[in-house]
VMD Tcl script that draws the C-alpha trace (Angstrom):
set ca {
  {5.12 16.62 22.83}
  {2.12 15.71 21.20}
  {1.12 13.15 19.13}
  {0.81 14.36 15.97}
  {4.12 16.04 15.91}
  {6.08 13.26 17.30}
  {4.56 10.64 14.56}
  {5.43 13.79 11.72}
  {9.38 13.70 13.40}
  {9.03 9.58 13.59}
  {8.62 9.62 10.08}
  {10.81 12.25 8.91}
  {13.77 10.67 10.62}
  {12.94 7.84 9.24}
  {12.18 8.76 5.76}
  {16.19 10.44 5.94}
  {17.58 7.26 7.66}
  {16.18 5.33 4.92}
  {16.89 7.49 2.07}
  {21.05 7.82 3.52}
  {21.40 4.10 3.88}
  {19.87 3.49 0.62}
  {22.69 6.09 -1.25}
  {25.35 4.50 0.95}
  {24.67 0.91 0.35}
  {23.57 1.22 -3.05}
  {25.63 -0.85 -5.62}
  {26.24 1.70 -8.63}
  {27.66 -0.73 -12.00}
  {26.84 1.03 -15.17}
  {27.12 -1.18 -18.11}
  {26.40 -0.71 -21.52}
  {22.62 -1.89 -21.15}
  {21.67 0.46 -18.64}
  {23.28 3.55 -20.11}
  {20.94 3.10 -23.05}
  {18.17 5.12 -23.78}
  {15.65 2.55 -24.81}
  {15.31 -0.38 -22.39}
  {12.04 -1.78 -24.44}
  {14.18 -4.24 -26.22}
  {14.36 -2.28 -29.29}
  {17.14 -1.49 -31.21}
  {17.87 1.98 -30.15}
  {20.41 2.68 -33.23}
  {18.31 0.66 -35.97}
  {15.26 2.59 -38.22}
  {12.57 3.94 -36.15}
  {10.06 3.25 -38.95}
  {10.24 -0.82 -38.79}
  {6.64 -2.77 -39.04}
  {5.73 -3.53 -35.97}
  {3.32 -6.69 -35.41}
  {-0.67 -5.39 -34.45}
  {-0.93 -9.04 -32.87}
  {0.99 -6.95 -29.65}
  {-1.89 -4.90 -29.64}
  {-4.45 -7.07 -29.87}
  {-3.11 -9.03 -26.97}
  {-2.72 -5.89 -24.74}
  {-6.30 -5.01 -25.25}
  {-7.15 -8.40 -24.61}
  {-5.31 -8.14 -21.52}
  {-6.98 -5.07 -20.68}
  {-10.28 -6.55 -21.17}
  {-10.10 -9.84 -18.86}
  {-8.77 -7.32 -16.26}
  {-11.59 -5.12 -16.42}
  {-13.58 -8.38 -15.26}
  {-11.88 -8.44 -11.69}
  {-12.54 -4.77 -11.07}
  {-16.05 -5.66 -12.37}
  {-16.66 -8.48 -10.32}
  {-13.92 -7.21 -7.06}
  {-17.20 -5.50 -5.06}
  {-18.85 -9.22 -5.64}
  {-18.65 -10.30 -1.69}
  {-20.12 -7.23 -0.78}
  {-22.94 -7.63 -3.06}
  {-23.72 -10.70 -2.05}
  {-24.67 -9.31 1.42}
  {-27.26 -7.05 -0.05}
  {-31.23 -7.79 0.10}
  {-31.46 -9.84 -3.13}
  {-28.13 -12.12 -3.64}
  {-29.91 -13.90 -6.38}
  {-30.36 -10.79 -8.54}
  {-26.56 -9.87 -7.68}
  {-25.49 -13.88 -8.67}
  {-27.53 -13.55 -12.00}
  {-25.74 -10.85 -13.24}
  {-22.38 -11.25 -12.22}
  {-23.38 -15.05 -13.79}
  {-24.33 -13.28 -17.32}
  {-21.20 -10.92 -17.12}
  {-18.88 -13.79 -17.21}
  {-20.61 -15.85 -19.47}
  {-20.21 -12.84 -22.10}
  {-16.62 -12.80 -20.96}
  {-16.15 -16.82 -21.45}
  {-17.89 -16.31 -24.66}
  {-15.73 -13.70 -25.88}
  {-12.89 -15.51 -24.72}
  {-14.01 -18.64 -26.77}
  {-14.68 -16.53 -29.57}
  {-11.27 -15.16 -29.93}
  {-9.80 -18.19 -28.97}
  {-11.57 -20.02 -32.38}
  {-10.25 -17.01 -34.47}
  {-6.51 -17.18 -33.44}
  {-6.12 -13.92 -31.56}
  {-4.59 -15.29 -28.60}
  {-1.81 -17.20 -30.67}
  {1.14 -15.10 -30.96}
  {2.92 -16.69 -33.73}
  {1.17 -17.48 -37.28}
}
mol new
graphics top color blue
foreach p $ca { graphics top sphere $p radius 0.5 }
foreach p [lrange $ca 0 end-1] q [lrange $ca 1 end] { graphics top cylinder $p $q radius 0.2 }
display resetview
């Protein structure tokens, strides 16, 4: 037998073993909350047209923003290694000033506080 198909049988077996002990073992309760359609935290029987806050938003992007920085900065040890470090260490230094600055910025207007 070669190697190839025994680690393709290896895995199939145990891909099946796996998937039977997980529908034997398996606890099954279903309770009111999990038979619901909506499991946001939403009303699922109130109005589907209620206000709904843009500060959510705004913190999501925000979110979204500071995590772009570590995929920015996540090939920085690798750079560093290159020819000219101090070219790589001035701007990964300028990108997260901008970021620190942005962050301050918001920070002074109130966009990170959730409640008014």
């Amino acid at each position: 037998m070669n190697t190839i198909t025994f680690m393709l049988t290896l895995s199939l077996a145990l891909s099946l073993l796996l998937t039977t002990l997980n529908f034997w073992i398996a606890q099954t309760n279903p309770d009111s909350e999990k038979l619901s359609p909506y499991e946001c935290g939403f009303d699922p029987l109130g109005s589907a047209r209620l206000p709904f806050s843009i500060r959510f938003f705004l913190v999501a992007i925000l979110f979204l923003l500071f995590d772009l920085e570590i995929a920015l900065l996540l090939p920085l040890p690798w750079a560093i290694q290159l020819q000219s470090p101090t070219t790589t260490m001035i701007y990964t230094s300028t990108l997260l000033l901008l970021l620190t600055l942005g962050l301050a910025y918001e920070w002074k207007q109130g966009g990170l506080e959730w409640a008014e």
